[in-house]
N, C-alpha and C positions, 0 to 999 in steps of 0.2 A: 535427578540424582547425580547424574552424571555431571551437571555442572558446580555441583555443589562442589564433588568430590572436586575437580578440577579447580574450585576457588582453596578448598582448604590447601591444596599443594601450592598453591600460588602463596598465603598467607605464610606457610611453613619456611616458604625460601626467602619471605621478608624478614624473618626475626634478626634481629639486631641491629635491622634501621630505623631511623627515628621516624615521627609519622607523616611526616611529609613526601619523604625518599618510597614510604610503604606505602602509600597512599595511590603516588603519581604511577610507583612500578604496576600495584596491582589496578588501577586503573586503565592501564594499557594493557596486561596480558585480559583483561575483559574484553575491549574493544578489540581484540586480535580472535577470544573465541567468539565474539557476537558477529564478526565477519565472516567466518569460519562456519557456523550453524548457519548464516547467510545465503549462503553461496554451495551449502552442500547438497548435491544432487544423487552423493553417490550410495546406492539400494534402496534410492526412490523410485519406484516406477512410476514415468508420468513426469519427473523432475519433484523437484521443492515444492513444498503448497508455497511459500515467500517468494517465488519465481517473477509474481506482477509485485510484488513490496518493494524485492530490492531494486526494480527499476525505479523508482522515485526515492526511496530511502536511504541515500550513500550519506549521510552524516547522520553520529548519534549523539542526539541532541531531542530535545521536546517541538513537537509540529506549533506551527503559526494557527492552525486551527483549533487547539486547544483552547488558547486563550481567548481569539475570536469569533468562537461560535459561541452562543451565550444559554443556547434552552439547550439542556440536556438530554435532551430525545435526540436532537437534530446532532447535536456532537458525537453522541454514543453511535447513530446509523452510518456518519461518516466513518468514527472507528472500527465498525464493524466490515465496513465497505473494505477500509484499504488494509483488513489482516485478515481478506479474506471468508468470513465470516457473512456468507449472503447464499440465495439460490440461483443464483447463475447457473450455467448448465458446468461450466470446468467445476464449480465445487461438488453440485448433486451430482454428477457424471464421479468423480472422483470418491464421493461414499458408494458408490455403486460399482467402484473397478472398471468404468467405461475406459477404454483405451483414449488418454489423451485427443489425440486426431480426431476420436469422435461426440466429443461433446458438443454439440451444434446448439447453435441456438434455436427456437423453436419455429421460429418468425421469417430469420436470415436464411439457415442452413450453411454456416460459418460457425467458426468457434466462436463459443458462448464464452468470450471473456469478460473482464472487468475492462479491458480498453473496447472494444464491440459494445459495450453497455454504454460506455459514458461517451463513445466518438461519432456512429454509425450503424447502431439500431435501429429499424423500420419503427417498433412500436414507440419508441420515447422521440421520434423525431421534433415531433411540436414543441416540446417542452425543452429538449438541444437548442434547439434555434432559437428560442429565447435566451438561451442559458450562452451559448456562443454569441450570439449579437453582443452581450455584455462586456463577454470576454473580448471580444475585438476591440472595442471600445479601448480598456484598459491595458493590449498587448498587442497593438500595431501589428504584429505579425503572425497574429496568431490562426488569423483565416488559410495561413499561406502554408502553416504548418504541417508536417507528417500527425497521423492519427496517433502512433506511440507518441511522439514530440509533444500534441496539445495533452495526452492523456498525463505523461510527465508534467505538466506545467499546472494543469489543474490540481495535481495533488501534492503539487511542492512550492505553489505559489504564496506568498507572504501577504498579496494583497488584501484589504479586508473584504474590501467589496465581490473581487471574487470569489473570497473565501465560503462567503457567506451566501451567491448562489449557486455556486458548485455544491454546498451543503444542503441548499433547500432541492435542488435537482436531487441528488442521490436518497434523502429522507421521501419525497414527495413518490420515489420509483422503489422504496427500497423492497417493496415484494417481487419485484420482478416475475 
């Protein structure tokens, strides 16, 4: 509701530009509150659930993986992966009011995140190593990489070929 109301105020202060001028302005005061709901942390406990989003998500625009994944199972568990939407231990921890710090994973006894899942989890090891071998392949440095760094790269990579087994990793694990 609230952004609703927030577009009609925006719409109100367009009137009497033509629709080009109304277009661009209200296009911008959008990408100003979508950065805004972004990045707001404040009378969250715990932070933002978007906390792991907006680290790969700084431009809006539609993902390289839309277009590229082609069975809709396997796209929708990607989607569901990077907004969030899985049983990792930060999200169940987080229906459950576990205090941040203590959402562990079950396996590690670290935080159960989305980068812990896809960089250095004990149980998906086998199937990493395949999944990174790949990747090395196609990003010369990606062996060499911080675990946030390759965790950004896989989910804001344009390539198809990694697109496509970043996508079979995350769908093939998505019960965790």
């Amino acid at each position: 509701y609230k952004f609703v109301k927030f577009v009609e105020e925006q719409i109100d202060l367009l009137e009497g530009y033509n629709n080009v001028e109304s277009h661009a302005k209200l296009r911008c005061a959008y990408l100003e509150a979508w950065r805004k709901t972004l990045f707001n942390d404040v009378r969250i406990e715990g932070g933002n659930k978007m906390r792991t989003y907006r680290d790969f998500k700084i431009v809006y625009e539609p993902e390289s993986y839309l277009e590229v994944i082609e069975e809709f199972s396997k796209r929708r568990s990607v989607s569901k992966f990077r907004l969030s939407n899985h049983r990792l231990e930060i999200e169940t921890g987080r229906h459950k009011r576990i205090p941040l710090p203590n959402r562990l994973c079950k396996k590690c006894h670290v935080l159960g995140d989305e980068i812990h899942f896809m960089t250095s989890c004990e149980h998906f090891k086998d199937d990493r190593d395949k999944l990174f071998d790949i990747l090395s392949k196609n990003c010369q440095h990606f062996s060499s990489m911080l675990e946030k760094d390759k965790f950004i790269y896989m989910m804001s990579t344009g390539d198809k070929e990694c697109i496509e087994n970043v996508a079979e990793f995350i769908h093939k694990n998505r019960n965790m």
